[in-house]
C-alpha positions in Angstrom: 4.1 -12.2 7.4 6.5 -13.7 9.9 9.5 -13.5 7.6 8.4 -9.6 7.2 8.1 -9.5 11.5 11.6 -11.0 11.9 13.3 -8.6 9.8 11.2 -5.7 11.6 12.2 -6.8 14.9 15.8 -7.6 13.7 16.1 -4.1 12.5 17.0 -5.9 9.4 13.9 -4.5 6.8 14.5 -1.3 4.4 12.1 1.6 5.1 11.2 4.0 2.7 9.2 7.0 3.3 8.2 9.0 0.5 8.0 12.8 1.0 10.8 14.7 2.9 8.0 17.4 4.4 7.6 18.0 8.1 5.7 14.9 8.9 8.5 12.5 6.4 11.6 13.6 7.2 11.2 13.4 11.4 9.6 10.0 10.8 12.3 9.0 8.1 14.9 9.9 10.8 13.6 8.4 13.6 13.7 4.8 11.6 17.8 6.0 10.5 18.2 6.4 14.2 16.9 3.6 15.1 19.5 2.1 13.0 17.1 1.0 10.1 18.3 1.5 6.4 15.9 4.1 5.4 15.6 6.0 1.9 14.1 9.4 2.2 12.8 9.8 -1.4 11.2 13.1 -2.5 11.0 14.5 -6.3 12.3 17.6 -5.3 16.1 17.2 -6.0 16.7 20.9 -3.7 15.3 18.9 -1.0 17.6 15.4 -1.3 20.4 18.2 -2.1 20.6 19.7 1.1 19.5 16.2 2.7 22.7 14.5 1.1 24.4 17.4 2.7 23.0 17.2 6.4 21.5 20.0 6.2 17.9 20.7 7.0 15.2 23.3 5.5 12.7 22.4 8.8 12.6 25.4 11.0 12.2 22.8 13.9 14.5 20.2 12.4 18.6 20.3 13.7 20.3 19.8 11.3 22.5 18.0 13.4 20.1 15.1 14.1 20.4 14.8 9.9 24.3 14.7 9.8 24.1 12.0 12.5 22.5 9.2 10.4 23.1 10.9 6.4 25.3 8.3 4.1 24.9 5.8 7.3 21.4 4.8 7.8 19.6 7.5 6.2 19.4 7.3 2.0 17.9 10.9 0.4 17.3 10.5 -2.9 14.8 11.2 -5.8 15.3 7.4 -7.2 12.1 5.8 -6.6 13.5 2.5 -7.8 14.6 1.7 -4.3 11.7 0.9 -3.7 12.6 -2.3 -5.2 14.6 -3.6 -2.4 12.6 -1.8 0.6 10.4 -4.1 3.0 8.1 -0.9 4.1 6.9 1.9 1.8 5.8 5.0 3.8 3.6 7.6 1.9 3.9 11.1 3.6 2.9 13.5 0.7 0.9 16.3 1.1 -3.1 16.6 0.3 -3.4 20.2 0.3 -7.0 21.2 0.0 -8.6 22.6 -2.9 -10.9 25.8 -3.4 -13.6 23.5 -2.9 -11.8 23.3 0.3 -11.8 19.2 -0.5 -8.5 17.5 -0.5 -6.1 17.2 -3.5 -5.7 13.8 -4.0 -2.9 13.9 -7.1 0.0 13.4 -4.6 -1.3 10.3 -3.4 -2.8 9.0 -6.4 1.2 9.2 -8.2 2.5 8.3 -5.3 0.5 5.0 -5.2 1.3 4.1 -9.0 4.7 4.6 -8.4 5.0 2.1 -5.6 2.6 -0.2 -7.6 5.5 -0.1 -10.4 8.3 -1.6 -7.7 5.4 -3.8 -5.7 6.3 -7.1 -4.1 5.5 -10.2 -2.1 5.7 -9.6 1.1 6.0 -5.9 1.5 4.4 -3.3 3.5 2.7 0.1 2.2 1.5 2.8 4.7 -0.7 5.5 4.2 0.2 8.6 6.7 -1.4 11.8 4.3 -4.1 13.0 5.9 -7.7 12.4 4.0 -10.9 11.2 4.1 -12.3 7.8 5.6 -12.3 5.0 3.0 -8.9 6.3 0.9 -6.9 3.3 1.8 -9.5 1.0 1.0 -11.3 2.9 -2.4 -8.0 4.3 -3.8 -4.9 3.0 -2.5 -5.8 -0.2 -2.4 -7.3 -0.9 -6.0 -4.4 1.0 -7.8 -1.8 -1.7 -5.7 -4.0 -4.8 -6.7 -4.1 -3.9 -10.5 -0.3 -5.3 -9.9 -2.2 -8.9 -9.5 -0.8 -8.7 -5.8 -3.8 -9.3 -3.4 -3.7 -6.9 -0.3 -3.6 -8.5 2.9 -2.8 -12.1 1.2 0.4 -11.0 -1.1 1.4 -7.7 0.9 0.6 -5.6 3.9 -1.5 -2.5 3.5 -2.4 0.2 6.6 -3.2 3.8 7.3 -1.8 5.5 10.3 -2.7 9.1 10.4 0.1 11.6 10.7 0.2 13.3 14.2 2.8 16.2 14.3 3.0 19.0 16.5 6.2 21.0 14.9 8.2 22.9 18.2 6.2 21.4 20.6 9.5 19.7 22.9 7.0 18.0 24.9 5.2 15.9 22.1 7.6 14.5 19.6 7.6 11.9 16.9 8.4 9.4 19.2 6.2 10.4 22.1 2.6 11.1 20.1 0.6 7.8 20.5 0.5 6.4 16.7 -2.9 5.0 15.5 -2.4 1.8 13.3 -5.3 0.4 10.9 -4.7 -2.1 8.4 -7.3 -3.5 6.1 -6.8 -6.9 7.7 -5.5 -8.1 10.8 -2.1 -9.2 9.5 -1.8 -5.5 7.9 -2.2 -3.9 11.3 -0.3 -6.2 13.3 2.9 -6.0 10.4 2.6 -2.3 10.7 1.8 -1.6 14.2 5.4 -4.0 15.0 7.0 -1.5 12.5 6.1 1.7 14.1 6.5 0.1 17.8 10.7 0.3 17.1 10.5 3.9 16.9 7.1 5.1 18.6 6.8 4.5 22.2 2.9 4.3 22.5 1.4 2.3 19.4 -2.8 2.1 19.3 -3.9 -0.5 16.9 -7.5 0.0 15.5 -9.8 -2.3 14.1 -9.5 -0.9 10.2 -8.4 1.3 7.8 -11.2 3.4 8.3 -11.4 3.7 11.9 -7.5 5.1 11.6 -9.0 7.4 8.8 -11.5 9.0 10.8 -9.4 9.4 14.1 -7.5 12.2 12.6 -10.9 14.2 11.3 
C-alpha cells in the first residue's frame, strides 16, 4: 500500500476509468487535469474517435476542457490492455435497468473479467456504476480473486457511488462530496487518497456496502 500512496500523492500512478459516459469522461478529465496519466477506455471506437480529436458528444461537456489535456495527460482509447501498466482501474459503465425494472448487470460483469485479465499486485479497482448493496463484495470481488490475487492483501478494491448532477455550475465533479468504501481499511484509505487529488470533500465509510447503499 504505501508504494501505491506515494505514487498517488506524487501524481505519479496511471488511472484508468472505463466508460467514457457522463459520469467517466468528467471524472477521467478531472484526473488529466490534475496532471495524472489517465486512459479513458470505452469499446465504442465513435466515442475514443471524437475523444482523440478533442471533441466531446456531452451536451454539458466543452469540448475545450477535452482539447486541453488530449495526447497530454488524457489517453482515449478502446485498448483495454493498458490496463496493464495502470495503478487505478475506474469502472463507470452503465447498469441500465431492466423490464423487471432490476439493474443490468452485463456491463459490469465484462467489465470486471476484463480487468481480471490485466490484474496486478498492488493495484487499485473502483466500482462507481450505480447498483445494489453487496455488488462489490458478491460479484466484483470473486470474479478479481479467481486471478489468485487476494483483495485487500494483493490489491485494493472499493465502491464509491457516482454523484453527477449534469448542468448544474454550482455542483460539479470536483465539488459533490465523494463517498469512499473499500472492503478493508487499506482499500478505503488507498482510494479515498486517490479521489482526494481531484475531489475537494472526500467521505470515507466504513464498507463497501455502506457506500452501496448511500446512493439508494
Amino acid at each position: 500500500m504505501k508504494k501505491l500512496k506515494e505514487k498517488i500523492e506524487a501524481k505519479k500512478a496511471k488511472v484508468a476509468v472505463i466508460g467514457m459516459g457522463y459520469v467517466g469522461l468528467p471524472l477521467a478529465i478531472e484526473f488529466a487535469k490534475a496532471g495524472f496519466i489517465t486512459y479513458g477506455l470505452d469499446i465504442d471506437q465513435k466515442k475514443i474517435t471524437a475523444l482523440a480529436g478533442g471533441r466531446s458528444y456531452i451536451k454539458h461537456i466543452n469540448s475545450a476542457e477535452i482539447k486541453k489535456v488530449v495526447k497530454k495527460t488524457f489517453l482515449p482509447s478502446t485498448e483495454f490492455k493498458n490496463l496493464q501498466s495502470c495503478d487505478c482501474a475506474i469502472i463507470c459503465v452503465p447498469t441500465p435497468l431492466t423490464e423487471l425494472k432490476e439493474p443490468d448487470m452485463s456491463y459490469v460483469f465484462k467489465t470486471t473479467e476484463t480487468i481480471a485479465k490485466y490484474l496486478h499486485r498492488g493495484q487499485l479497482v473502483v466500482l462507481e456504476s450505480t447498483t445494489y448493496p453487496g455488488t462489490t463484495d458478491d460479484v466484483v470481488k470473486p470474479i478479481l480473486e479467481k486471478t489468485g490475487l487476494k483483495a485487500g492483501k494483493d490489491f485494493f478494491l472499493a465502491f464509491s457511488p457516482e454523484r453527477e448532477d449534469p448542468g448544474n455550475k454550482q455542483f460539479t465533479t470536483r465539488t459533490i462530496p465523494k463517498v469512499v468504501g473499500g472492503i478493508n481499511k487499506q482499500s478505503t484509505d488507498v482510494a479515498a487518497l486517490l479521489y482526494s487529488r481531484i475531489i475537494e470533500k472526500i467521505v470515507p465509510v466504513s464498507s463497501t456496502k455502506v457506500a452501496e447503499s448511500t446512493k439508494m
